[in-house]
C-alpha positions in Angstrom: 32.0 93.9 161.8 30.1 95.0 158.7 27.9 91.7 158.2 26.8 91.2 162.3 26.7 94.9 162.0 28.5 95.3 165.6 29.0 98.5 165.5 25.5 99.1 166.1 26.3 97.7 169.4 27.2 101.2 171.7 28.8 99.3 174.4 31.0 97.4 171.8 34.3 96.5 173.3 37.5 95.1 171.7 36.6 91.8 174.2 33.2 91.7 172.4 34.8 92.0 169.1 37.5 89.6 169.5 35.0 86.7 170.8 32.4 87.2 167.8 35.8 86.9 165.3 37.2 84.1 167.4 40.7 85.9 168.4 42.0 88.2 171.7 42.3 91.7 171.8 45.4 92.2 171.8 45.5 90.9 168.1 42.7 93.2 167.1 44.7 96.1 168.6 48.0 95.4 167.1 45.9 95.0 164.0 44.3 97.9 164.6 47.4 99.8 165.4 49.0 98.9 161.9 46.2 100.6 160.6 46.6 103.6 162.4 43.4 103.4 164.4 42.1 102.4 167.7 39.2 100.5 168.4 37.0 104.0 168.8 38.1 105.2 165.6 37.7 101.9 164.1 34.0 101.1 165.6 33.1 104.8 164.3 34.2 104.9 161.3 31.7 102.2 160.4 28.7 103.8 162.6 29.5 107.3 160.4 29.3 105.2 157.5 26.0 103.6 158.4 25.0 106.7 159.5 25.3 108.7 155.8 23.5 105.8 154.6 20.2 106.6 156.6 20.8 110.2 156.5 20.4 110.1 152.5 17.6 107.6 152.3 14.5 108.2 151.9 13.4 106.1 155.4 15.1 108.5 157.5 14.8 111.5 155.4 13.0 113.3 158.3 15.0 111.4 161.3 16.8 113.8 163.9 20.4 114.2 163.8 20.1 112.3 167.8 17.5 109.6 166.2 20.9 108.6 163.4 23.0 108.7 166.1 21.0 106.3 168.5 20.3 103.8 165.7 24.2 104.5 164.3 25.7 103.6 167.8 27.2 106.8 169.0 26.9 107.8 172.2 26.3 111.7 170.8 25.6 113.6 167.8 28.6 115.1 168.3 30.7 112.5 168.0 28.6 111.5 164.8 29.1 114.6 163.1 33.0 114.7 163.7 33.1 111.1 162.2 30.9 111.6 159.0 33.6 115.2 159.1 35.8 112.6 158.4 34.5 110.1 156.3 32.2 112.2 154.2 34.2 115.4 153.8 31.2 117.6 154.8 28.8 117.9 157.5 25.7 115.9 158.4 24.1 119.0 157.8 25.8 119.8 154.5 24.8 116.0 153.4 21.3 115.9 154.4 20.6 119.4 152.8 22.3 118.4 149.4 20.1 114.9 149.4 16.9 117.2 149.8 18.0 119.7 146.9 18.7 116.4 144.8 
C-alpha cells in the first residue's frame, strides 16, 4: 500500500488491493477486521497521512485544502480533515497554521 502508493488511487477497491498483493478480499477484510478497520478507514488513514506530509512542506505550502485532498485521494475535504482529526490530533487548519508560525 505505502510503496505503489495505492491509496492515491480514489476508486481503490478491496478487489484492486487484493490483485496488486496477490490474495482475495475476503483475506484483506478479515485482516482488516482484526485490526479493527475497514477498508475505508484503512485506505484513509494512509491518504491523511500523505496528506499532513504535503500540508507541512514547503511544495504545497500554499495548496488548497481541496488541491491535498485531490492529490491525497479523498473524494472531499471533509473527509480529509476528519481523518488527519484522527491521525494528527488537530485540524488541517491547526497543522498548516503551526508549520507557517514555525
Amino acid at each position: 500500500m505505502q510503496d505503489r502508493r495505492l491509496f492515491l488511487r480514489r476508486s481503490l477497491t478491496r478487489d484492486d488491493l487484493a490483485r496488486e498483493v496477490l490474495t482475495n478480499r475476503t483475506y484483506i477484510t478479515r485482516a482488516l477486521r482484526g485490526r479493527g478497520l475497514n477498508f475505508s478507514q484503512f485506505v484513509n488513514s494512509f491518504r491523511a497521512d500523505y496528506a499532513i506530509d504535503l500540508m507541512t512542506s514547503e511544495k504545497y505550502r500554499d495548496a488548497s485544502p481541496e488541491d491535498i485532498a485531490v492529490l491525497s485521494g479523498f473524494s472531499s475535504v471533509d473527509t480529509m480533515n476528519r481523518y488527519i482529526k484522527k491521525s494528527a490530533g488537530t485540524t488541517a487548519c491547526a497543522l498548516r497554521e503551526r508549520m507557517e508560525g514555525a
